[in-house]
C-alpha positions in Angstrom: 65.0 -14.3 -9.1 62.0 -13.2 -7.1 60.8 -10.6 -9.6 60.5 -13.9 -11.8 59.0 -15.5 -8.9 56.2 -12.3 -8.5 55.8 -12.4 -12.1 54.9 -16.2 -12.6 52.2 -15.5 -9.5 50.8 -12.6 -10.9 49.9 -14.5 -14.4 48.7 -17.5 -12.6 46.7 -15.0 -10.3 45.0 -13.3 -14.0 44.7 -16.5 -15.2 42.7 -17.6 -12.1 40.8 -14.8 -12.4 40.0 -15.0 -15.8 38.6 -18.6 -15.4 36.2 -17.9 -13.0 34.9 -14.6 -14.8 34.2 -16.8 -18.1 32.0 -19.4 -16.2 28.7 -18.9 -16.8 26.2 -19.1 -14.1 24.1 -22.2 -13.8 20.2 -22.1 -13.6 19.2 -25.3 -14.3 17.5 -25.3 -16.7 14.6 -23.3 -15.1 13.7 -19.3 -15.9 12.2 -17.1 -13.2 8.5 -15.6 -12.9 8.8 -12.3 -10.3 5.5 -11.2 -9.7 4.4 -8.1 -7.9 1.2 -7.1 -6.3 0.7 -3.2 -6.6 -3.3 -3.1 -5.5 -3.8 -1.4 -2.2 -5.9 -4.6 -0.4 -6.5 -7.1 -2.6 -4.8 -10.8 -1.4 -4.1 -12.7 -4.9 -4.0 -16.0 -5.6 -1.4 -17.2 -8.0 -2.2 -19.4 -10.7 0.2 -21.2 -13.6 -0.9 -23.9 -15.6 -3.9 -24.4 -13.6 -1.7 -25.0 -10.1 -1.7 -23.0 -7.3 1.6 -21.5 -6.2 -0.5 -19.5 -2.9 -1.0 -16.3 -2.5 0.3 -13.1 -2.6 -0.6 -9.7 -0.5 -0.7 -6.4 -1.1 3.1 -4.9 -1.9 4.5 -7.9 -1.9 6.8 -9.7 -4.6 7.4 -13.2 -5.2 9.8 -15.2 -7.7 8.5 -18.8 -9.0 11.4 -20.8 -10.6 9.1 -22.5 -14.1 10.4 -24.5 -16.9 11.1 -22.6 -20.0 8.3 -22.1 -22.7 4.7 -20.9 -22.6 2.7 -20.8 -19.5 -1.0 -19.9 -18.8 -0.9 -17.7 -15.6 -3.3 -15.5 -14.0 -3.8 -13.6 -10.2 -6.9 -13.7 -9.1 -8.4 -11.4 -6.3 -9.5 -13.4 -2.9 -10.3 -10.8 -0.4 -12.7 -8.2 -2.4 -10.7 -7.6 -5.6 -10.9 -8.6 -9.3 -7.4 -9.3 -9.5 -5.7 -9.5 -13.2 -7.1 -11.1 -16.6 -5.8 -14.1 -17.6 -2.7 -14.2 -19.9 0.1 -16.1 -21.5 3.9 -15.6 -20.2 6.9 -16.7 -21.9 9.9 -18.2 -19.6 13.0 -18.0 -21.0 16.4 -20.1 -19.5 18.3 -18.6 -16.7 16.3 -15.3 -17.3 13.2 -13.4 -14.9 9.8 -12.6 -16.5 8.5 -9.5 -14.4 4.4 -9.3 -13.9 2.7 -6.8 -12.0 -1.1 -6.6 -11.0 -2.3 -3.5 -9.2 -6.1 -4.3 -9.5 
């Protein structure tokens, strides 16, 4: 009777364990932008859309949570740099969008 018993706990344990593998993992609704600032001294500014999300310094990486779609996004160079052109990203749900500048 207790082999039974083992039994019955080890498919409910698979089971278990099967459930919570199959869920998906929730984003709401937003995608990620990671950006990364490779130049050597240059602070950027972070621009999406025409808002500011601040800055970010040399070496550093940051992650923005953005609706999906198409977004205008630029860093621009605030202490003696250029920083990068001006371009269009594309968001996708539950997914990151990596961007570097090194200018």
């Amino acid at each position: 009777m207790k082999t039974k018993k083992h039994i019955l706990i080890l498919i409910f344990a698979f089971i278990g364990l099967f459930i919570l593998s199959s869920c998906e993992e929730t984003c709401d609704g937003m995608g990620t932008l990671k950006l990364t600032n490779k130049s050597i001294s240059t602070v950027q500014r972070i621009m999406v859309d025409g808002v500011n999300y601040g800055t970010i310094d040399p070496g550093e990486s940051k992650e923005i949570e953005l609706a999906p779609g198409e977004h205008d996004f630029q860093q621009l160079g605030i202490s003696g740099g250029s920083g990068c052109s001006a371009a269009k990203i594309i968001i996708v749900e539950c997914k990151t969008t990596g961007f570097s500048c090194s200018n």
